[in-house]
N, CA, C and O atoms as a GROMACS GRO file, in nm:
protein
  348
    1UNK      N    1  -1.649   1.813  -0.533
    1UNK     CA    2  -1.569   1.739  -0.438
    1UNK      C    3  -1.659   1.657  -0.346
    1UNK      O    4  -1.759   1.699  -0.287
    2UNK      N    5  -1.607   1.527  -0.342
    2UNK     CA    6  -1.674   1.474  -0.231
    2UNK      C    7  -1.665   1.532  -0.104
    2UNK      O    8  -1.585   1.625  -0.091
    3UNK      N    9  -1.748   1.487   0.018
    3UNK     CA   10  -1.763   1.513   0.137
    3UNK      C   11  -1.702   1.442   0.185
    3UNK      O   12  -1.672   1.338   0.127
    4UNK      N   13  -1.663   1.468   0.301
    4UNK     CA   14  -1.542   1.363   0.352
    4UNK      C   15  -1.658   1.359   0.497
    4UNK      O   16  -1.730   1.447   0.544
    5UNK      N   17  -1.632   1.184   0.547
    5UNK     CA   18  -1.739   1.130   0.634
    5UNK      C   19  -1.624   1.180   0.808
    5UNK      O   20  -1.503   1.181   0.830
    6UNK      N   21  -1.748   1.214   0.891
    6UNK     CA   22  -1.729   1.246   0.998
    6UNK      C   23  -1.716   1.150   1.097
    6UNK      O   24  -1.809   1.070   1.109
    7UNK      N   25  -1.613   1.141   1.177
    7UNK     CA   26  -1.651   0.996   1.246
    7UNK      C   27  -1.599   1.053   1.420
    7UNK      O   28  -1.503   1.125   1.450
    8UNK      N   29  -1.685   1.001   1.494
    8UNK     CA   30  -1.658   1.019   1.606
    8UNK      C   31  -1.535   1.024   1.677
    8UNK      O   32  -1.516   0.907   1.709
    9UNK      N   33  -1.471   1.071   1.707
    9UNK     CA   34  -1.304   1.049   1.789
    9UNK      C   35  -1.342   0.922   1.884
    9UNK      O   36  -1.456   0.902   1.927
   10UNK      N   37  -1.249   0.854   1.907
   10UNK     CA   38  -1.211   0.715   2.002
   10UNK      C   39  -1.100   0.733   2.089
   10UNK      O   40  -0.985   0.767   2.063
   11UNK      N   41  -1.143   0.708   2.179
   11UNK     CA   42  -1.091   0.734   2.322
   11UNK      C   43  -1.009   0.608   2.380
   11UNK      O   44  -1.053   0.495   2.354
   12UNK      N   45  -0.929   0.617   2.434
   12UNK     CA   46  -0.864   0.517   2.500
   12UNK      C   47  -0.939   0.474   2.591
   12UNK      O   48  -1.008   0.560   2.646
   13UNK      N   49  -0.951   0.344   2.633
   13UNK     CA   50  -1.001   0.324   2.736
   13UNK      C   51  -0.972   0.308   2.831
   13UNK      O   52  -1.035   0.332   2.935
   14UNK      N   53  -0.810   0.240   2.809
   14UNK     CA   54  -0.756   0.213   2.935
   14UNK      C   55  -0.712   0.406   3.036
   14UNK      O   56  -0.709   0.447   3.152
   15UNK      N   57  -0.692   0.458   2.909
   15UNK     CA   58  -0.670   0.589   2.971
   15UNK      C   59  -0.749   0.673   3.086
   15UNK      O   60  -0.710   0.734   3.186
   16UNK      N   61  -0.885   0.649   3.024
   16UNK     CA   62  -1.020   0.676   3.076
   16UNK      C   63  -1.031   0.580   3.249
   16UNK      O   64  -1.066   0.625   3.358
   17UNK      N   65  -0.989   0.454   3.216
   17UNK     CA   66  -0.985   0.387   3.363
   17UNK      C   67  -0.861   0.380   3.422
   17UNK      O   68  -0.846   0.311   3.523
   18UNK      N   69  -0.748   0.456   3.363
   18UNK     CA   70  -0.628   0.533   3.481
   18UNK      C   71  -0.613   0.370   3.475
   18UNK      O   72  -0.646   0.312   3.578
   19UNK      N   73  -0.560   0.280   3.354
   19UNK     CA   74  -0.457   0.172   3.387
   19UNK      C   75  -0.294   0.195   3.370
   19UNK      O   76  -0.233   0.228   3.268
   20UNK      N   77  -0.259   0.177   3.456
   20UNK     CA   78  -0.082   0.181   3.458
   20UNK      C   79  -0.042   0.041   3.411
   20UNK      O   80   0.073   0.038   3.367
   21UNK      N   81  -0.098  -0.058   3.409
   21UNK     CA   82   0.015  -0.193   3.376
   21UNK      C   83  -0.097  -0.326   3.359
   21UNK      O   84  -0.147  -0.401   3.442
   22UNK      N   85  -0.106  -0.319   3.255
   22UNK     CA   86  -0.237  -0.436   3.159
   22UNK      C   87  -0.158  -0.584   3.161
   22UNK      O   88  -0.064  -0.613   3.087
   23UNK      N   89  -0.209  -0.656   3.247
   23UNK     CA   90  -0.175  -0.789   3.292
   23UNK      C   91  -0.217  -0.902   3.204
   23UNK      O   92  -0.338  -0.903   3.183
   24UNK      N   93  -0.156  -0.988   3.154
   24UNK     CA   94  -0.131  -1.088   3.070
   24UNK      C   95  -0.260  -1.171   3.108
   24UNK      O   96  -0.339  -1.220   3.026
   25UNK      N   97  -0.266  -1.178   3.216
   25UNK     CA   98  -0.415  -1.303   3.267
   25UNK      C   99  -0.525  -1.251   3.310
   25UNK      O  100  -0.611  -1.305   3.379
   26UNK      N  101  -0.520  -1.089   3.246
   26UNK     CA  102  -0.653  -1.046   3.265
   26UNK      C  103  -0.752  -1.082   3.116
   26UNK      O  104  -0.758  -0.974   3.058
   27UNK      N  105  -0.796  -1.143   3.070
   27UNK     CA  106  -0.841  -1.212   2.937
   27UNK      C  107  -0.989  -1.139   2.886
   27UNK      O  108  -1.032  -1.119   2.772
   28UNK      N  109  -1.057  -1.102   3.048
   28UNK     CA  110  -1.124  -0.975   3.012
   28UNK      C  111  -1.158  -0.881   2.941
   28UNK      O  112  -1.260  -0.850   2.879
   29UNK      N  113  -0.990  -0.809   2.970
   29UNK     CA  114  -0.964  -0.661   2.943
   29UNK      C  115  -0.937  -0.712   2.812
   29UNK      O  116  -1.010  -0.678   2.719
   30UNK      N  117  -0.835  -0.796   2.792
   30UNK     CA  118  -0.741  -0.835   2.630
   30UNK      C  119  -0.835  -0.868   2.480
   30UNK      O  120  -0.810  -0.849   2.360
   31UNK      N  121  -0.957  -0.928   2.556
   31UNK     CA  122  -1.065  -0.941   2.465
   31UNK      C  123  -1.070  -0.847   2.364
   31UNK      O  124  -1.027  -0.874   2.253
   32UNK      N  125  -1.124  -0.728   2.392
   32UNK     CA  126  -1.107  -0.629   2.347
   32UNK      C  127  -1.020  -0.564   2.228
   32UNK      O  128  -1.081  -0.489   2.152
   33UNK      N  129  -0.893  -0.583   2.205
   33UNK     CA  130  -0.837  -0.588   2.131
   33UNK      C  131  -0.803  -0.647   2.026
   33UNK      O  132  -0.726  -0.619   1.935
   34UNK      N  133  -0.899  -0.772   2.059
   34UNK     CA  134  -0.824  -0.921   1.950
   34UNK      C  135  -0.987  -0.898   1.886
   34UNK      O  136  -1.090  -0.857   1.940
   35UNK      N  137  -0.949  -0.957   1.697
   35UNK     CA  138  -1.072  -0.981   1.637
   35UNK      C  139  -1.124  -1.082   1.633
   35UNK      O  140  -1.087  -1.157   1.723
   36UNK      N  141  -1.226  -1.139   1.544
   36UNK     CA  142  -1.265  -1.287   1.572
   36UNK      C  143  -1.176  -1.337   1.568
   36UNK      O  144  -1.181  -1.404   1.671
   37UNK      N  145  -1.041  -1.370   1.498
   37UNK     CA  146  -0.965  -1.446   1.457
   37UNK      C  147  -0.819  -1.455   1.556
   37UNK      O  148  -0.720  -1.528   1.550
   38UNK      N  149  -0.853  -1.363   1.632
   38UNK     CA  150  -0.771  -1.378   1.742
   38UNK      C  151  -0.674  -1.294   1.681
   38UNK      O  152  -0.570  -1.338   1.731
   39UNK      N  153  -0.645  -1.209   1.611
   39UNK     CA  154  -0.511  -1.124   1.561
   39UNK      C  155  -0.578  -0.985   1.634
   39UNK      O  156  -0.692  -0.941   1.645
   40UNK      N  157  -0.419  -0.932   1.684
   40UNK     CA  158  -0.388  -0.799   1.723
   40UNK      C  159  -0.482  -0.649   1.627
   40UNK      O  160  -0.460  -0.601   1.516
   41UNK      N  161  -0.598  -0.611   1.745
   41UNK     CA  162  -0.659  -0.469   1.625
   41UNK      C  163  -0.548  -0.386   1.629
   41UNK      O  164  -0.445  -0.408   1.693
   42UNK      N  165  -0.576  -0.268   1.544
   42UNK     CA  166  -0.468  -0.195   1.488
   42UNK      C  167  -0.533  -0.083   1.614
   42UNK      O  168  -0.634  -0.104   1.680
   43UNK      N  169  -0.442   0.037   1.624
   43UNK     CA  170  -0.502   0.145   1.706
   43UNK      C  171  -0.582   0.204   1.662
   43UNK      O  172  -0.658   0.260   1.740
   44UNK      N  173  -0.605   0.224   1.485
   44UNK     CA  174  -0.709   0.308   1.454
   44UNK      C  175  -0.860   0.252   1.483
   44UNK      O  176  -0.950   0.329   1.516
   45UNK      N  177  -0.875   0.137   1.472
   45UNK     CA  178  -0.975   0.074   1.506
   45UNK      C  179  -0.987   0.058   1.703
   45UNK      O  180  -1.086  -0.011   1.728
   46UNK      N  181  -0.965   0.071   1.742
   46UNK     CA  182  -0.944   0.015   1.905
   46UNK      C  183  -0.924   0.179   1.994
   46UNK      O  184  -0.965   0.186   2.111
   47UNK      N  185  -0.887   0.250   1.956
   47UNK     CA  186  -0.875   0.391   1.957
   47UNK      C  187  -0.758   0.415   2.090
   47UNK      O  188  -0.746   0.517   2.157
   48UNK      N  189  -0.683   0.294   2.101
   48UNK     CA  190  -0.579   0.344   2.228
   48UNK      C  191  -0.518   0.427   2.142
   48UNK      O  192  -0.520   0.453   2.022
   49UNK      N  193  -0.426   0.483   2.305
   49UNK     CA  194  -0.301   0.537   2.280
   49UNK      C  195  -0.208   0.481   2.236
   49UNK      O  196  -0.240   0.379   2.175
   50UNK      N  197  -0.047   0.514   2.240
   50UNK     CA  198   0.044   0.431   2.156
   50UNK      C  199   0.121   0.366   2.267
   50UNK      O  200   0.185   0.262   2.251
   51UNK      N  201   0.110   0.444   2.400
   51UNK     CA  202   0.146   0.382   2.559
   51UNK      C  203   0.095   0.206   2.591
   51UNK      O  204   0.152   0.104   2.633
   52UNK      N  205  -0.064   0.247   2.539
   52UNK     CA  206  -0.123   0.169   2.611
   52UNK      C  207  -0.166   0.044   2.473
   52UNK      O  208  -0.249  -0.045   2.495
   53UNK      N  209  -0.100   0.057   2.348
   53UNK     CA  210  -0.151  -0.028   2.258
   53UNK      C  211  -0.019  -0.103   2.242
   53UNK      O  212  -0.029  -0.203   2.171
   54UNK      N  213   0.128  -0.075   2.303
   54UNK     CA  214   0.206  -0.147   2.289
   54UNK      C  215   0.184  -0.227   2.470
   54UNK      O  216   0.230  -0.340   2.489
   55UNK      N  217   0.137  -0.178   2.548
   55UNK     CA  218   0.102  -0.259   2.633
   55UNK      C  219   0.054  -0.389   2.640
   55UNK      O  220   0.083  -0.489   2.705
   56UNK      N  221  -0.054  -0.351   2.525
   56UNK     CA  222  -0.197  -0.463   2.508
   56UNK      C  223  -0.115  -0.554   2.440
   56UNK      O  224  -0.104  -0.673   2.470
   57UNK      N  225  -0.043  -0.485   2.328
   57UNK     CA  226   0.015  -0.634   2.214
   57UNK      C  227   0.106  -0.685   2.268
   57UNK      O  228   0.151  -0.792   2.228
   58UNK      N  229   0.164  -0.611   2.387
   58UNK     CA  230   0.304  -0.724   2.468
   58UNK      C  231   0.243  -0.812   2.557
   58UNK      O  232   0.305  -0.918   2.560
   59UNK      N  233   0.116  -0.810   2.653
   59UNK     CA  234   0.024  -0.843   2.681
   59UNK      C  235  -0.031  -0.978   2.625
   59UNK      O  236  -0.044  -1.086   2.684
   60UNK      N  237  -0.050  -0.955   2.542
   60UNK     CA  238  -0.139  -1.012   2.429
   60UNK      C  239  -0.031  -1.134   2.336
   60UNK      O  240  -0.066  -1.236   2.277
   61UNK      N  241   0.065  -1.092   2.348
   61UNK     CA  242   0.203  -1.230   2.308
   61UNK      C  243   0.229  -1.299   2.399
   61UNK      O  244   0.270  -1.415   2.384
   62UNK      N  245   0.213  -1.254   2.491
   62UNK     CA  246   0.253  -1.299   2.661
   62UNK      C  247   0.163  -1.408   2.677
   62UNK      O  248   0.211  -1.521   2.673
   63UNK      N  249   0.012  -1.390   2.698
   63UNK     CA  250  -0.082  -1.469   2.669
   63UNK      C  251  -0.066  -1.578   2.569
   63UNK      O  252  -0.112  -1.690   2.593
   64UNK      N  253  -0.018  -1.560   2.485
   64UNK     CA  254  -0.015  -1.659   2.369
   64UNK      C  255   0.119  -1.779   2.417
   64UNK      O  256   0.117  -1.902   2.414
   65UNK      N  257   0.194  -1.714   2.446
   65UNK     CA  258   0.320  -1.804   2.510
   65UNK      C  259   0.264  -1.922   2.576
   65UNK      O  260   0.273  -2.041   2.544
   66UNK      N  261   0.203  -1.864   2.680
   66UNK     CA  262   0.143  -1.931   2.769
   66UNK      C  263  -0.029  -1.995   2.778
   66UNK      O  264  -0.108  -2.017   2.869
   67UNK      N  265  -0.030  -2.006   2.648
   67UNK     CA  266  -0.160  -2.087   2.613
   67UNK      C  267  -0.280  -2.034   2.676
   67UNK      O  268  -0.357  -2.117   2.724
   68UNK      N  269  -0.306  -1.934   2.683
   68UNK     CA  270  -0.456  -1.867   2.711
   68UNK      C  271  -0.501  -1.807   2.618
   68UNK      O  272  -0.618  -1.787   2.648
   69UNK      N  273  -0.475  -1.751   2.493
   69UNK     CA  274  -0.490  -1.698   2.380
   69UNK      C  275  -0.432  -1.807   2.296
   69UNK      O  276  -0.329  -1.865   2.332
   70UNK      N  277  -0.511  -1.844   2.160
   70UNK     CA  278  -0.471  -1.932   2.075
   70UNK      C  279  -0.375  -1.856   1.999
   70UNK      O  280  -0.342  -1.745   2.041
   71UNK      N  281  -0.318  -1.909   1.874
   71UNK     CA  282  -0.215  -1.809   1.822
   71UNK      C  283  -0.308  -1.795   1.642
   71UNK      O  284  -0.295  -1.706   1.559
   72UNK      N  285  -0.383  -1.904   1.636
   72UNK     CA  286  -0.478  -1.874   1.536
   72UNK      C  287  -0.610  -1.938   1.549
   72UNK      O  288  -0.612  -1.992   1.659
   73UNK      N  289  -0.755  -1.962   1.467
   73UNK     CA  290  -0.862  -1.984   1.454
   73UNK      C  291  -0.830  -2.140   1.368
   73UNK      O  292  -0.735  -2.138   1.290
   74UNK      N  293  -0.913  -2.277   1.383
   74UNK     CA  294  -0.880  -2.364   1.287
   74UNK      C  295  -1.030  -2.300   1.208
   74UNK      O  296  -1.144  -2.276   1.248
   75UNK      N  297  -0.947  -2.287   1.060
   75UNK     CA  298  -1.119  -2.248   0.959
   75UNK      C  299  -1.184  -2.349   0.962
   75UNK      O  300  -1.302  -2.329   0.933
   76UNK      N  301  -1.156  -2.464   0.986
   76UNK     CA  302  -1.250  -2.601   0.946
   76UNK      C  303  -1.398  -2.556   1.056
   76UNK      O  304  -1.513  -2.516   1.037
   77UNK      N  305  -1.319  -2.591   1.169
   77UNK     CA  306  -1.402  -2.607   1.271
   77UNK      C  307  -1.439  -2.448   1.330
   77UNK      O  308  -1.376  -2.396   1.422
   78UNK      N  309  -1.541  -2.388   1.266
   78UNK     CA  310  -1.592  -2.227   1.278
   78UNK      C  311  -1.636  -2.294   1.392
   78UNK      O  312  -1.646  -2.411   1.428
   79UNK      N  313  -1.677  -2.106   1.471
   79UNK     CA  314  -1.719  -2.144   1.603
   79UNK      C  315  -1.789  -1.978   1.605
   79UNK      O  316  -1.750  -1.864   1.581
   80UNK      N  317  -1.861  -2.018   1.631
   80UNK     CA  318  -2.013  -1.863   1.621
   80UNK      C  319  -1.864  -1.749   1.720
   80UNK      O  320  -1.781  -1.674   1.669
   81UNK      N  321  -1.887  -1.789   1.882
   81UNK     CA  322  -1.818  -1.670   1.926
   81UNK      C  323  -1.688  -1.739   1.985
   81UNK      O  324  -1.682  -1.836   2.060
   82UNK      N  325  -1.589  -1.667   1.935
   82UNK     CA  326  -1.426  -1.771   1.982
   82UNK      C  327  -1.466  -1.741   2.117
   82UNK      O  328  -1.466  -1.838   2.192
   83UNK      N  329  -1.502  -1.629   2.168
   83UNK     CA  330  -1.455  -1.552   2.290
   83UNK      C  331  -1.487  -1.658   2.380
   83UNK      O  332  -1.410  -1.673   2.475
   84UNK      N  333  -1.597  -1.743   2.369
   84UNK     CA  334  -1.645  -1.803   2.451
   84UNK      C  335  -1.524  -1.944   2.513
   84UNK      O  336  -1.521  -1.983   2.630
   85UNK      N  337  -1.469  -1.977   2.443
   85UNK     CA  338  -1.367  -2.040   2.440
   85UNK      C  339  -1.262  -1.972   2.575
   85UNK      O  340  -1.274  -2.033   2.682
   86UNK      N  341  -1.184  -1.880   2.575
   86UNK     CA  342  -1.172  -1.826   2.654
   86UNK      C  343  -1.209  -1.833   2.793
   86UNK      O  344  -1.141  -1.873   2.888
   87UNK      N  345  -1.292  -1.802   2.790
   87UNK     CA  346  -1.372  -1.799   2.980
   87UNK      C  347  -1.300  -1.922   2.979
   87UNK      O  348  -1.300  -1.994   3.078
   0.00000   0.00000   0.00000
């Protein structure tokens, strides 16, 4: 039988910093969650809770409404770090 790989447990973070209510124009915090391509991480990867990961993605649409988050990447025009875009 194979060995099955050990992987560290992942912690919430927002849990860890006692957030009650993850704000749409904090772009900061939201970073975090989005991949290069600007799409929503899943929780297994990002290690929230299920409190605080439907927070982020309501968050995180909210942003997009309102043009601070793109809603996709153009492939033509790559760009080393999107994030930078942002600021």
């Amino acid at each position: 039988m194979a060995e099955r790989r050990k992987f560290k447990k992942r912690y919430c973070r927002y849990c860890e910093q006692k957030v009650e209510f993850i704000d749409y124009k904090d772009l900061s915090m939201l970073k975090f969650s989005l991949s290069e391509r600007f799409k929503i991480m899943p929780r297994r990867l990002t290690g929230n809770c299920k409190k605080h990961q439907e927070m982020v993605s309501k968050a995180i649409k909210r942003a997009r409404q309102t043009a601070l988050i793109p809603y996709i990447v153009d492939r033509k025009n790559v760009v080393e770090n999107p994030f930078d875009i942002i600021k």
